[in-house]
N, C-alpha and C positions, 0 to 999 in steps of 0.2 A: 418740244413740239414734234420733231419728227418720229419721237417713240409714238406716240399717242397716234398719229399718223401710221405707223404702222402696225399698229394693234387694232385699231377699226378698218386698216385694209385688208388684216388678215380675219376679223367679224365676216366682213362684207365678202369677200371672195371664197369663205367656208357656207355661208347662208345661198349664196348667188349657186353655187356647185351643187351642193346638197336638194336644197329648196326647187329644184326640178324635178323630185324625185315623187313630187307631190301629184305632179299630172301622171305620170307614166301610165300608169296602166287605163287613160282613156283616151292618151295619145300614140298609144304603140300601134303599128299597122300589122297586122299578124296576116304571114303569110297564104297563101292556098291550101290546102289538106292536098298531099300529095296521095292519091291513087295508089290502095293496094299497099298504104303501110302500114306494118303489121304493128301492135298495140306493145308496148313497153309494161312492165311488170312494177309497180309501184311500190314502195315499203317506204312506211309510217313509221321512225324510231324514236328512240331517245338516247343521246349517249352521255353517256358520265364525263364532266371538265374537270380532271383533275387541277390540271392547270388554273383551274378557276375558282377551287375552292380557298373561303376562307375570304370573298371580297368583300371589300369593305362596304359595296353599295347594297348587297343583298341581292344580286341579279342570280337569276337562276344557275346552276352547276350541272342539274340534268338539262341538257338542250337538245329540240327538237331538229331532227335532220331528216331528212325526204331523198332517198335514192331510188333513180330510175335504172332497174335492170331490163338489158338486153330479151327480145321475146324468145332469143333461142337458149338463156342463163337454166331454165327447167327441164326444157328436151337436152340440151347435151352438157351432161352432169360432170364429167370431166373436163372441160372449156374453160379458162381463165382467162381474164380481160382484164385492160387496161382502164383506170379512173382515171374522170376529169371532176377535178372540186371547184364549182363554180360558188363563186360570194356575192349575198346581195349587197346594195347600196342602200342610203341611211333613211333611215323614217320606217321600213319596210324590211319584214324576217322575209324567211326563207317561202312560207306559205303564201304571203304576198305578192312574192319575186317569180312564182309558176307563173302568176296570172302578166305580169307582166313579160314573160319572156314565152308566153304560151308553152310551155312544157306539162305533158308528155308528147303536144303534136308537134314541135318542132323539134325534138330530139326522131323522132317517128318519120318524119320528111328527113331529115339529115341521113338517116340510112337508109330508107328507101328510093333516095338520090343517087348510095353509090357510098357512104360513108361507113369506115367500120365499125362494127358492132362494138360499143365501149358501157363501162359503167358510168353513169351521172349524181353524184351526191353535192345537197343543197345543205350545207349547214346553216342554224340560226345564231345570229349572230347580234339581234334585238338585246336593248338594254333598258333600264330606267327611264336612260333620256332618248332614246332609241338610236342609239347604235353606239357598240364598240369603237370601231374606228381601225379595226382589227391589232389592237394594241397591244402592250404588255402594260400594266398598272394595276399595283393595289386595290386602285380603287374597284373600279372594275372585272379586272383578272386577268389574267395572261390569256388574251383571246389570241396571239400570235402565235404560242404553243398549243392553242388549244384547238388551231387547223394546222397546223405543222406537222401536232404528235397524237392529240388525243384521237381526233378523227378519223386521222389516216392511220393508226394502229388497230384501231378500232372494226373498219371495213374490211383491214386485210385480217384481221383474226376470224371476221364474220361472214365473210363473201371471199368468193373463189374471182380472186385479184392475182395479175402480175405484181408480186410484191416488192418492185425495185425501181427509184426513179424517173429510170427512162419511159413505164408503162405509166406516170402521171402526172398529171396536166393540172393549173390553176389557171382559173379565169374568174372576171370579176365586174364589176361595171359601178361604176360612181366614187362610193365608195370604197365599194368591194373591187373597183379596179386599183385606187392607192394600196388594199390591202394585197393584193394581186401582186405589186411589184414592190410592196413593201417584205411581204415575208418570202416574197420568188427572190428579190436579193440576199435575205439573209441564209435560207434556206436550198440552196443547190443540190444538197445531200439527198431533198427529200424528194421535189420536182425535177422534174428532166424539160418541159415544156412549157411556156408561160403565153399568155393572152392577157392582153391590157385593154380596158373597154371606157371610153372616156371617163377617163380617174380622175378623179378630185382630189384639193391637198396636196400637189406638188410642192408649192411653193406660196409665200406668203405674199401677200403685195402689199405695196407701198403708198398707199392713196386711200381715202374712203370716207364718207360724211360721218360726222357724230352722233351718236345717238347715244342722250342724253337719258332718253326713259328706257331706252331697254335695260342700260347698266345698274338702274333704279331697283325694276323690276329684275333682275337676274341678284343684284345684293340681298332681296327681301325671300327667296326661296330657301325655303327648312326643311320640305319633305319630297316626297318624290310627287305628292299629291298635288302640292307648288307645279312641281316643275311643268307636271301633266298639262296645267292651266296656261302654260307659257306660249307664246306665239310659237310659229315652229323657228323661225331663226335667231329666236332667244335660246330654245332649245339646243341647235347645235354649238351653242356655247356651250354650254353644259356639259354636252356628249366631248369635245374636244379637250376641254378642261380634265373633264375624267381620266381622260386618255394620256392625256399631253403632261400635265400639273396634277397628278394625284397630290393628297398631303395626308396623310393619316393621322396624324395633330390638329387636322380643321374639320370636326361635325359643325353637322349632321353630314353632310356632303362628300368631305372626305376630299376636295379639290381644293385649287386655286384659279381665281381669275386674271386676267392679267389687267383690269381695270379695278379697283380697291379705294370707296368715299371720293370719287372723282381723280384716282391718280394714278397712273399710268406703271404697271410691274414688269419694270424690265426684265427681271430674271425669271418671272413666268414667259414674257414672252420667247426669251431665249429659249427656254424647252420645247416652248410651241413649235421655232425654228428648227432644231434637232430631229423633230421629226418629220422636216417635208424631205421626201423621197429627192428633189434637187439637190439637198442640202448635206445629204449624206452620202449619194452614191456613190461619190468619187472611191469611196472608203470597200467598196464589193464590186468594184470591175470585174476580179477574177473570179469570183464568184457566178457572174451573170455571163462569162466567156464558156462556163461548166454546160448551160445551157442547148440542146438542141435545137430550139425555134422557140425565138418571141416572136410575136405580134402584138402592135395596138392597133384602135380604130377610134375614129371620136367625126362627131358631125359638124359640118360647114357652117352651121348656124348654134354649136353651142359654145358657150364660154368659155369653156375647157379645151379648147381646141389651141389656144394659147401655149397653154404650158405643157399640151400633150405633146405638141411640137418642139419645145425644149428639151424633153425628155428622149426625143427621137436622136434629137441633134446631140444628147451626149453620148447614145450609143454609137450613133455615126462617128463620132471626135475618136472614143477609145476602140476603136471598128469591130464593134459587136453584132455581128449579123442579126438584121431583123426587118419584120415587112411594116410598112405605117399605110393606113389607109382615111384618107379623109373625104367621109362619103356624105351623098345628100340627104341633111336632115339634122333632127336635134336633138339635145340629150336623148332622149325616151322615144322618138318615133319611130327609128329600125332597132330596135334590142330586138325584137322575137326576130325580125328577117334574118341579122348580124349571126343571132344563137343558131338557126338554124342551118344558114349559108354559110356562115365563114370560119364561123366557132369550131363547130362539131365538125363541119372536114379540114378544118387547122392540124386537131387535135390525131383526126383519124390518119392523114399523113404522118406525122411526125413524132407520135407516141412510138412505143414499141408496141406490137404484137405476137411476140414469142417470149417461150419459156426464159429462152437464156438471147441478152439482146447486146448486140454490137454498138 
């Protein structure tokens, strides 16, 4: 009983996290157009996932990525700048994640505030069942090497970047805030600065009602054209399954569920556990002490605010410097404020901005 019990509270608290992501952009309060700031430079790419090729779902390997450069990056041709790789959350690429975090005006307020001039890259990170989960899996593809290494090798081959570090930031929200401190812990080498934005997927819980027809409907899907039809928190089954229980022995899909003719897969769910960021951190303290400035932020009134609070308290346990802020509002209502206020001058403090950085 109590596996089953914990395999529908971690259903329920993957759907409950996620499944907010579905208002965002008609709940988000977008700040004022600050006076006199000058316009950001847009480029539309595509870059190559090596990382990614050869998945077994078929999701794309050219992926679309959207960087905001700086308005002085064409007048002063010698000028190199520090990245921040900000990650969307799930249901929602990268193109969908401007609208809700109002970018290029709120990247445009943040330095005409007073923030330094930095570069801004949006990778996509949309899947089948929509979203990675910024994972490593066959099924899928190593979307953790594929913002670790592809991306960020990528910008700095292509754009006149600080290439080291301390000059770049991760930040992320929902989603993209578990992958934010999923691959900020494994990854120290790569980022020097992390931002955690109410993350979901910390940890699994213990509780949750059954739901008999969803696991009906989740056993009956064969294509991806299935999946498309799914309710959306049938879907984040899917997407976490991908992520979590790849199985390259189980077409079409290529996953595992951890519910199987009504019965309860322990050892799926154990993978699923493996991967909540509680569950493994102990394992990258010193990794995450490599770190110049984290921050998280998460709102008074979202679900996440639970275990974003957990996660604070183990930094505080192994004394890992970091600021935690729990401000008024919910999943989705301050994202553009948050991007614009706290984000972008987080990042502009505490990045480096020289050639060679202490």
């Amino acid at each position: 009983m109590r596996t089953k019990q914990l395999i529908q509270g971690t259903t329920l608290s993957l759907a409950l996290a996620m499944g907010l992501a579905l208002t965002a952009q008609v709940t988000t309060n977008v700040p004022q157009v600050v006076p006199g700031a000058k316009s950001v430079i847009i480029d539309h790419i595509k870059i190559h996932g090596t990382a990614l090729e050869g998945n077994l779902e078929g999701d794309a390997v050219d992926r679309d990525v959207i960087v905001f450069l700086p308005a002085s990056y064409r007048s002063e041709k010698r000028r190199r700048y520090p990245v921040v790789y900000a990650l969307h959350g799930y249901s929602i690429g990268a193109e969908q994640w401007t609208h809700e975090i109002h970018v290029p005006q709120t990247i445009e307020g943040a330095f005409a505030q007073g923030a330094k001039e930095m570069i801004v890259v949006l990778p996509d990170s949309k899947t089948v069942h929509n979203g990675s989960m910024y994972s490593s899996s066959v099924t899928t593809g190593d979307f953790e090497k594929f913002i670790s290494h592809d991306v960020v090798t990528y910008i700095d081959t292509h754009y006149r970047t600080i290439p080291n570090r301390e000059s770049r930031g991760l930040v992320g929200h929902s989603m993209g805030g578990y992958g934010a401190i999923r691959i900020g812990m494994k990854h120290p080498d790569v980022f020097g600065s992390l931002y955690i934005m109410s993350p979901c997927c910390l940890s699994a819980r213990t509780t949750g009602p059954a739901n008999a027809e969803m696991e009906k409907s989740l056993e009956a899907v064969k294509t991806p054209e299935d999946s498309a039809q799914l309710p959306f928190f049938a879907r984040t089954q899917l997407a976490s399954a991908a992520a979590w229980s790849p199985d390259p022995k189980n077409p079409p899909l290529y996953l595992d569920l951890p519910m199987k003719d009504g019965v309860p897969q322990p050892e799926v769910l154990a993978k699923w556990a493996a991967n909540a960021p509680l569950a493994f951190i102990d394992q990258y303290i010193g990794n995450l002490k490599q770190y110049r400035a984290i921050a998280m932020d998460v709102g008074d009134q979202d679900g996440l605010r639970v275990d974003a609070g957990k996660l604070r308290d183990v930094f505080d346990k192994y004394g890992i410097p970091n600021g935690f802020e729990l401000y008024s509002g919910t999943h989705t209502s301050a994202v553009a404020d948050r991007f614009q206020n706290h984000v972008i001058p987080f990042f502009s403090k505490n990045l480096c901005f020289e050639a060679v950085c202490k």
